[in-house]
C-alpha positions in Angstrom: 110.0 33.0 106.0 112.3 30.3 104.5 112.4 28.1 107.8 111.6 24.1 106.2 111.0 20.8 107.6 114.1 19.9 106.7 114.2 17.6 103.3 117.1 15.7 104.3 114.4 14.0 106.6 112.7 12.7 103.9 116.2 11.7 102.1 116.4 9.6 104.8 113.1 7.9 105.0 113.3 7.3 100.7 116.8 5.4 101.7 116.7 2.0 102.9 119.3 1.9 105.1 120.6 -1.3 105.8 122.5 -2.3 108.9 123.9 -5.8 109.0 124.9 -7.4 112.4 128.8 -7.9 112.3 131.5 -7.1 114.7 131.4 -3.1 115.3 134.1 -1.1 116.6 133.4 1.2 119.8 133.4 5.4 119.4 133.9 6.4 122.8 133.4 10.1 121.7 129.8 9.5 121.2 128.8 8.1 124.6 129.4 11.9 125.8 126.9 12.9 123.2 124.4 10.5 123.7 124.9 10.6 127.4 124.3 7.5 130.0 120.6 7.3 129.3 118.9 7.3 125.8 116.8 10.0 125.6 118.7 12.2 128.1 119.3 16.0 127.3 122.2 17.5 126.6 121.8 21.4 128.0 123.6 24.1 125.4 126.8 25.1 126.3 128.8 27.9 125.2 131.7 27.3 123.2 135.0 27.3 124.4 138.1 28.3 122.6 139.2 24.7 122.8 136.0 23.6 121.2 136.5 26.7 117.9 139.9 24.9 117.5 138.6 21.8 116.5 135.9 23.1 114.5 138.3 25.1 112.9 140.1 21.9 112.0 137.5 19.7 110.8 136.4 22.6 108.7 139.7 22.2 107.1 139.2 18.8 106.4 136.3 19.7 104.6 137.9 22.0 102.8 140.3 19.4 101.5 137.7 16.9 100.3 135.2 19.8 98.4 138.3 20.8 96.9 139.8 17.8 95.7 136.4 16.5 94.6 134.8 18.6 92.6 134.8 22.0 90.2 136.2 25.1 91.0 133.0 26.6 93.0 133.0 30.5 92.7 131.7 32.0 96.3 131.7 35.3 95.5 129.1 34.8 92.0 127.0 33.1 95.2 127.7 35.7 97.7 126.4 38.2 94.7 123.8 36.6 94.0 122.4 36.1 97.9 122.9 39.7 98.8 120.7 40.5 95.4 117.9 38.3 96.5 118.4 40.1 100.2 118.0 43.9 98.3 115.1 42.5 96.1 113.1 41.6 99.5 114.3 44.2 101.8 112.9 46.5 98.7 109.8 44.6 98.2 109.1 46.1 102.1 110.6 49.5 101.5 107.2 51.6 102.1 107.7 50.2 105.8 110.9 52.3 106.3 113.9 51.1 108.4 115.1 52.2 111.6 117.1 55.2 112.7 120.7 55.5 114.1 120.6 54.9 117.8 122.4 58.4 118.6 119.5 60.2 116.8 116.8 58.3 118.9 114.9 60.4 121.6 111.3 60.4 121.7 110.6 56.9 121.4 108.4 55.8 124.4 110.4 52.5 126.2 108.8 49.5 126.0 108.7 47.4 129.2 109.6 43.9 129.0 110.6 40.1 130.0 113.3 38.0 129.0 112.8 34.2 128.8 115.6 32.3 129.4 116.0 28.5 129.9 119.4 27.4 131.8 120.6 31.1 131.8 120.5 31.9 128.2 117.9 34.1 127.1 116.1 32.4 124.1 113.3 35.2 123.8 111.5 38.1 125.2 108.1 39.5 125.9 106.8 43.0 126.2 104.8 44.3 129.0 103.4 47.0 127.7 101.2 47.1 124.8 103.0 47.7 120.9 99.0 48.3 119.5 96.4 49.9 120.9 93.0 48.0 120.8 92.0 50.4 117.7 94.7 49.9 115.6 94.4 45.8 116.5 90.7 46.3 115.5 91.9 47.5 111.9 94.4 45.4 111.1 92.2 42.7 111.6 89.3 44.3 109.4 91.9 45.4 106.5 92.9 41.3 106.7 89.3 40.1 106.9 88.4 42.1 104.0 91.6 41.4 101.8 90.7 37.4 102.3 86.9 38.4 101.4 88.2 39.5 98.0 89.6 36.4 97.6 92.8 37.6 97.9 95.5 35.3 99.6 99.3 36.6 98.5 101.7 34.9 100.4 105.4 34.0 100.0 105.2 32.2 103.5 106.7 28.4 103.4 104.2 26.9 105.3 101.1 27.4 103.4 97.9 25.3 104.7 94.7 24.6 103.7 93.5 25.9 107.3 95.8 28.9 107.7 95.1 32.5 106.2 98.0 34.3 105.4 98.0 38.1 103.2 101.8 39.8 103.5 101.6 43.2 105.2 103.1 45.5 102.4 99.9 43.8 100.4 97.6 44.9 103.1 98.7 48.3 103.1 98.4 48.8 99.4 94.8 47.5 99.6 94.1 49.6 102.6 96.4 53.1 102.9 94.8 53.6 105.6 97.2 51.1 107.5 100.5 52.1 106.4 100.6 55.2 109.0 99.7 52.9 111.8 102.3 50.1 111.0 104.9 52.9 110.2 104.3 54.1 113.4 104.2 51.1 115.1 107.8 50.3 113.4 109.7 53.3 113.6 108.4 54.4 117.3 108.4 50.9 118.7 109.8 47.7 117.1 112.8 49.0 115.5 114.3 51.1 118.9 113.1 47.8 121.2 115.3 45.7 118.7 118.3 47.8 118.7 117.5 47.4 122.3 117.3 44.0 123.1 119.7 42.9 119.9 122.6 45.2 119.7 124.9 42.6 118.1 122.7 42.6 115.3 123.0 46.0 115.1 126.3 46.9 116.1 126.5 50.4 115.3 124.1 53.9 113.5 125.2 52.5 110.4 123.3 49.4 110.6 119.8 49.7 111.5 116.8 47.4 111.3 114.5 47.2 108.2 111.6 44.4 107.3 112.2 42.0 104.5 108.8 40.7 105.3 105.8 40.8 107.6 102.6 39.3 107.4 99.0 38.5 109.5 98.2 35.3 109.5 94.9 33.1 111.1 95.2 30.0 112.5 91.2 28.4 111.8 91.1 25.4 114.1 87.9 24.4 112.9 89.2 24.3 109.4 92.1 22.4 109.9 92.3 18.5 108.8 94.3 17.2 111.8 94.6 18.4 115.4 97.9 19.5 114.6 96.7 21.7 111.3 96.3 24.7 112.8 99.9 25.7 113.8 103.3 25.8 112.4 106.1 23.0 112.1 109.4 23.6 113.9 111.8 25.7 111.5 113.9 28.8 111.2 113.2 32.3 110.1 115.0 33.9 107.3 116.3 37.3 108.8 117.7 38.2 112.4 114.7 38.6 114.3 111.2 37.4 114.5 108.4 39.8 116.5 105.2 38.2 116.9 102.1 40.2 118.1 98.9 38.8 119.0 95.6 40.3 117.8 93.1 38.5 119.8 92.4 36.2 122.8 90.0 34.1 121.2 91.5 31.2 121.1 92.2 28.1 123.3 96.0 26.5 122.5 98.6 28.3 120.5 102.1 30.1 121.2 105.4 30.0 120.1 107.2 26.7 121.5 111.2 27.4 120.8 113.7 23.9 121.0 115.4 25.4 123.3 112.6 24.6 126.2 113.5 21.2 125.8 116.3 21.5 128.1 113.6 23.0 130.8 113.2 20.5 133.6 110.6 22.3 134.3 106.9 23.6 132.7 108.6 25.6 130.3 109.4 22.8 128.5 105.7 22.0 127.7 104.3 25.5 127.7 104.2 27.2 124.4 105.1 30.9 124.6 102.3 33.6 124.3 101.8 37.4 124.9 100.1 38.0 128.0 98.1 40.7 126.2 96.3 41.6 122.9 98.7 44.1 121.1 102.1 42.8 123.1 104.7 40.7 121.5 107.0 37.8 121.4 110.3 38.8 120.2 113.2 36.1 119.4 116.2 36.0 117.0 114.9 34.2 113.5 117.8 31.4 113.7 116.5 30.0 116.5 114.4 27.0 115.9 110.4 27.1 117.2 107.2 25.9 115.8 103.6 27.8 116.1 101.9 25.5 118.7 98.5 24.6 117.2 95.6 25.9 118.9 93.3 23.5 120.2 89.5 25.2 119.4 88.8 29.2 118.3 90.9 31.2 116.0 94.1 32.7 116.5 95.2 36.0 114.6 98.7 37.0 114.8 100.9 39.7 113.2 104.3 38.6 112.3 106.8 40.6 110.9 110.5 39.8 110.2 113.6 42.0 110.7 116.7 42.4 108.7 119.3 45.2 108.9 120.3 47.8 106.1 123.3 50.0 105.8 122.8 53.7 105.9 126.2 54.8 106.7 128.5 56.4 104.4 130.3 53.9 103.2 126.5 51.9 102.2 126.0 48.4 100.9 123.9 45.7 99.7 125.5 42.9 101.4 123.5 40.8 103.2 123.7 40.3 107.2 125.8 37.4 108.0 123.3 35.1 109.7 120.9 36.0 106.8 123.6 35.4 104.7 123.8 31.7 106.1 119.7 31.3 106.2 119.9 31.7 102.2 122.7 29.6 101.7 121.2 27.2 103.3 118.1 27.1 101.5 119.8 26.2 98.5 118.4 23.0 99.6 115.3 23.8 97.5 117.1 24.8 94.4 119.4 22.1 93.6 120.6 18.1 94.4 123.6 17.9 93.7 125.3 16.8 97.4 128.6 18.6 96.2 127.2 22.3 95.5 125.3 21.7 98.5 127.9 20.8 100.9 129.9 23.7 99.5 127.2 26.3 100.1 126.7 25.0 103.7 130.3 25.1 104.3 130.1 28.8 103.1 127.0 29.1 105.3 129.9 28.1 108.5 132.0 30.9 107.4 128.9 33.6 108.4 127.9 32.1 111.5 129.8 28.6 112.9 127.9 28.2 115.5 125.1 26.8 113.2 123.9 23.8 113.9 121.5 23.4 110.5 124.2 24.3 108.2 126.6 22.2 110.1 123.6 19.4 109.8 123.1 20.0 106.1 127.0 19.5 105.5 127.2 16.3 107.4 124.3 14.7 105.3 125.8 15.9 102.2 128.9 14.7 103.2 127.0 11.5 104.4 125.6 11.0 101.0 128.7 11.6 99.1 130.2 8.9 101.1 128.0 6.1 99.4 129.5 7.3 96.1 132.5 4.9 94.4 135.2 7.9 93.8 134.3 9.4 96.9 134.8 6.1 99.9 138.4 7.4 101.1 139.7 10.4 101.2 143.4 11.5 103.0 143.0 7.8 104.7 139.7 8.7 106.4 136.4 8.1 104.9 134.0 10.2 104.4 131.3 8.3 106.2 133.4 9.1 109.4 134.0 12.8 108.4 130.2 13.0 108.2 129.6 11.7 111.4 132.2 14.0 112.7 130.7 17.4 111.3 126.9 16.1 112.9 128.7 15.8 115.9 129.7 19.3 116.2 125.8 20.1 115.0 124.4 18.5 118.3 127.2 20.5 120.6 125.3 23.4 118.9 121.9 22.2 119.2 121.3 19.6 121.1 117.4 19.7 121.1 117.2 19.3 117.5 116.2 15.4 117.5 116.5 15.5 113.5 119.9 15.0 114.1 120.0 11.8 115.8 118.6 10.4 113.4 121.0 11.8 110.5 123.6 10.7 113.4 122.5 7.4 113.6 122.6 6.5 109.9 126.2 8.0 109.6 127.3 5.9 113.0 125.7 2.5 110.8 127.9 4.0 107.9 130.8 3.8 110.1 130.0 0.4 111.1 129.8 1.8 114.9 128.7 -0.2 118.0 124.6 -1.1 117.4 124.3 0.3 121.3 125.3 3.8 120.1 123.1 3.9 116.8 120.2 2.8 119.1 121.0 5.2 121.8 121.1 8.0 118.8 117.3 6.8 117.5 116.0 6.7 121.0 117.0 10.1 121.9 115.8 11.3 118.5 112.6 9.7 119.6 112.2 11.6 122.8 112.6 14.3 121.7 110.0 14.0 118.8 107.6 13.0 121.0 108.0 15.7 123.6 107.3 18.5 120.9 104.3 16.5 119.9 103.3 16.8 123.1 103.3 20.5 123.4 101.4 21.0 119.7 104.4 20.6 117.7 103.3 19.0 114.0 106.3 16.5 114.0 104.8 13.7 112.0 107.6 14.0 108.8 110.3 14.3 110.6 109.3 11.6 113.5 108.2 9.1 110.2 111.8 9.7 108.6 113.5 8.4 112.0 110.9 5.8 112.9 111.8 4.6 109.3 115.1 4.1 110.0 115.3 3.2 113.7 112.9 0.0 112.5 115.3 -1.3 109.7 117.7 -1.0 111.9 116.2 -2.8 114.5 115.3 -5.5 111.6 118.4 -6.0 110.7 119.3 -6.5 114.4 116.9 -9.4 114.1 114.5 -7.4 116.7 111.5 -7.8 114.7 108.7 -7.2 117.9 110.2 -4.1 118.5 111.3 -2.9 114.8 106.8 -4.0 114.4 106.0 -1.5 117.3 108.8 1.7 116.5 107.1 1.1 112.7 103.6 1.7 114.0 104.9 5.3 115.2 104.7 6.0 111.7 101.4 7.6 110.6 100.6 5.9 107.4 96.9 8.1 106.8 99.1 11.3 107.0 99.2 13.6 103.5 102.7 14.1 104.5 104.2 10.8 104.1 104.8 9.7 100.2 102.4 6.4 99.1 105.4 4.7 98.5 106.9 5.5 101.8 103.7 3.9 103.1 103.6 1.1 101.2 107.1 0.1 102.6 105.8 0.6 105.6 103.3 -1.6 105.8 105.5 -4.4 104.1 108.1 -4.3 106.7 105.2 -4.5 109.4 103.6 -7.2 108.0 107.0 -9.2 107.4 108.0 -8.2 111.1 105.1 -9.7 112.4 105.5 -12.6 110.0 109.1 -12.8 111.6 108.1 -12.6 115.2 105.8 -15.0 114.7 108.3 -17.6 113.3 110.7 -16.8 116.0 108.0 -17.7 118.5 106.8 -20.8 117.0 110.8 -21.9 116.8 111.0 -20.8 120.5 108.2 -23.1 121.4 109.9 -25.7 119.6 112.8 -25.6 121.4 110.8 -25.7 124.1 
């Protein structure tokens, strides 16, 4: 799984962004985004050929600065080298098999299910029937539970913690042979012809069929984690096309998969995590969608996850990568390099595979955002980059706009731009709402929520608003592992100088009086 808290969060919380109080200049395009109310939702909407047009333009612009600014970059040494790292893992899983051509399909036994959809799109689906049998749940446990007894804890998962178990699947297997017939059954009889099924535009035609690039059981130990929100997963994306969860037990209070999408639910389904009904049923969703595990709330919760790519097996065979896979490496360059050029570059080649993305469309606007503090890099073809930045994260909230990370990378590129203070403030408090309505639900927010709290209180300092920059700081959780000491230690400087401030203003208030 490559899904991250994004590190351009924490970018943003090591900046000090400063915001002086001048005359600002009023971007009507925003108020659309932001809509009348801060906080208010913006529901998904499917593009229109109107709104491809102008992505296809600002992507030119794009173009224009990366290539005027930097190196000749070579795409297809990157492409090589993505579609290398996709054989190496789709290999590393090849004892699993892949799926067959859906013309030579015929005894497979259909599987009964439900879609979940919030405003009329379908953002997931559950079975109704059972995809393990209560024996083959028992031993896949067992096999687990032993492998950890030995001591044993492989994992290549991104979210390792101190209260999760994790052991990859292909592991368990070699450990236990005893499994592989029951998960090669369980693949090629079940989970491979249900997501030809259900996702026939990731598998177009008998050429491409479905294959795992990774799979693995992992237990969720609330009594072992060290915060109520331990035993869960952060909100982040899969690496792959789709994402089948199946749950091994019912022991277990909490818990589910929460998706970003529910956010735009008016009703329960935005606070009510997503869970099998039964043991041995699934969750099924596409892996570029963003969720979080919900954390359970007492009990332990064993799950099997497993992770689907696709694989050629046609004539004319391949190693490329799928495009939307494709895009989920490119973007995860983030973890291999710094340099805000080769990143905006492989995120702009992430928007070739899939521009509908609203991460790598994200990641290009910060890079972009960050290039634009540079000396050679203010002005470019009479518009600045600052405002090409704040462009690009516009067009990654008309794709997502339940991902509150980026009103806070919105906000800082609207103070870059020197916008009206009302629409930076209206950018931090949605951000803000949003945050809090996944903690609500389980979601372990507290990185992301400190990076815009961070901001939204210098900015409010620098407003002269000390009260309220004191009480958006204090959102902050300074006793968390996940915020840096020097983070914290800023953070309780600017409190204690905020209170020092609000105290002076009332003492000059009372003087006046």
């Amino acid at each position: 799984m490559v899904g991250s808290i994004s590190p351009l969060a924490v970018l943003c919380v090591a900046s000090l962004h400063q915001t002086t109080v001048e005359s600002f200049s009023i971007l009507p395009r925003f108020q659309s985004i932001l809509g009348q109310q801060a906080g208010a939702l913006v529901p998904s909407q499917g593009s229109s050929s109107s709104e491809t047009s102008q992505a296809g333009d600002l992507l030119r612009r794009v173009d224009d600065v990366l290539e005027s600014k930097g190196p000749p970059f070579d795409r297809n040494e990157t492409i090589r080298l993505i579609d290398l790292e996709h054989v190496r893992d789709t290999e590393m899983c090849a004892s699993l098999g892949h799926g067959k051509a859906m013309s030579q399909q015929s005894g497979e036994k259909a599987v009964s299910v439900k879609n979940i959809t919030i405003l009329g799109e379908r953002i997931g689906v559950l079975t109704n029937d059972d995809l393990l049998n209560a024996s083959s749940v028992e031993l896949i446990r067992n096999c687990a539970t032993n492998f950890w007894q030995l001591q044993k804890c492989t994992s290549r998962f991104t979210y390792q913690r101190a209260s999760n178990k994790e052991a990859h699947l292909v592991d368990l297997c070699k450990e236990s042979p005893e499994l592989l017939p029951v998960i090669t059954e369980l693949l090629s009889e079940r989970i491979y012809p249900l997501a030809q099924t259900l996702f026939p535009d990731c598998y177009p035609n008998d050429s491409i069929v479905p294959c795992v690039y990774d799979s693995l059981l992992i237990r969720y130990n609330s009594t072992e984690a060290d915060n109520p929100l331990g035993a869960g997963q952060p909100l982040h994306r899969d690496q792959g096309l789709i994402s089948v969860n199946i749950k091994l037990n019912s022991e277990f209070q909490g818990g589910g998969t929460f998706m970003d999408a529910q956010l735009a639910s008016r009703g329960k389904m935005a606070k009510q995590p997503i869970k099998p009904e039964g043991v041995g049923r699934a969750f099924l969703h596409k892996s570029s969608q963003r969720h979080a595990g919900a954390a359970i709330e007492s009990g332990v919760r064993d799950i099997l996850v497993i992770f689907l790519t696709a694989t050629n097996i046609g004539i004319k065979a391949d190693s490329a990568s799928p495009p939307v896979e494709r895009a989920t490496r490119l973007k995860g360059m983030h973890s291999l390099e710094t340099d805000h050029w080769l990143l905006a570059n492989y995120n702009r080649m992430a928007l070739d595979c899939v521009q509908t993305d609203s991460e790598a469309w994200h990641y290009l606007g910060m890079s972009l955002y960050f290039l634009s503090a540079t000396e050679d890099c203010d002005v470019i073809h009479g518009s600045s980059l600052a405002h090409l930045a704040v462009d690009v994260l516009n067009v990654a909230i008309q794709c997502n706009p339940n991902d509150a990370r980026l009103y806070n990378s919105l906000a800082l590129g609207l103070g870059r731009t020197k916008a009206d203070p009302s629409l930076i403030q209206a950018a931090f408090q949605k951000g803000l709402k949003l945050h809090k309505l996944s903690e609500e639900v389980g979601c372990d927010v507290k990185r992301d929520l400190a990076a815009l709290a961070y901001n939204y209180g210098l900015f409010m300092m620098g407003q002269g608003r000390f009260e309220e920059a004191f009480e958006i700081l204090q959102l902050i959780d300074t006793e968390s592992e996940k915020i840096s000491e020097r983070i914290v230690n800023d953070v309780l400087a600017l409190l204690e100088y905020c209170e020092h401030q609000a105290f002076l203003s009332e003492k000059t208030d009372q003087m006046a009086v």
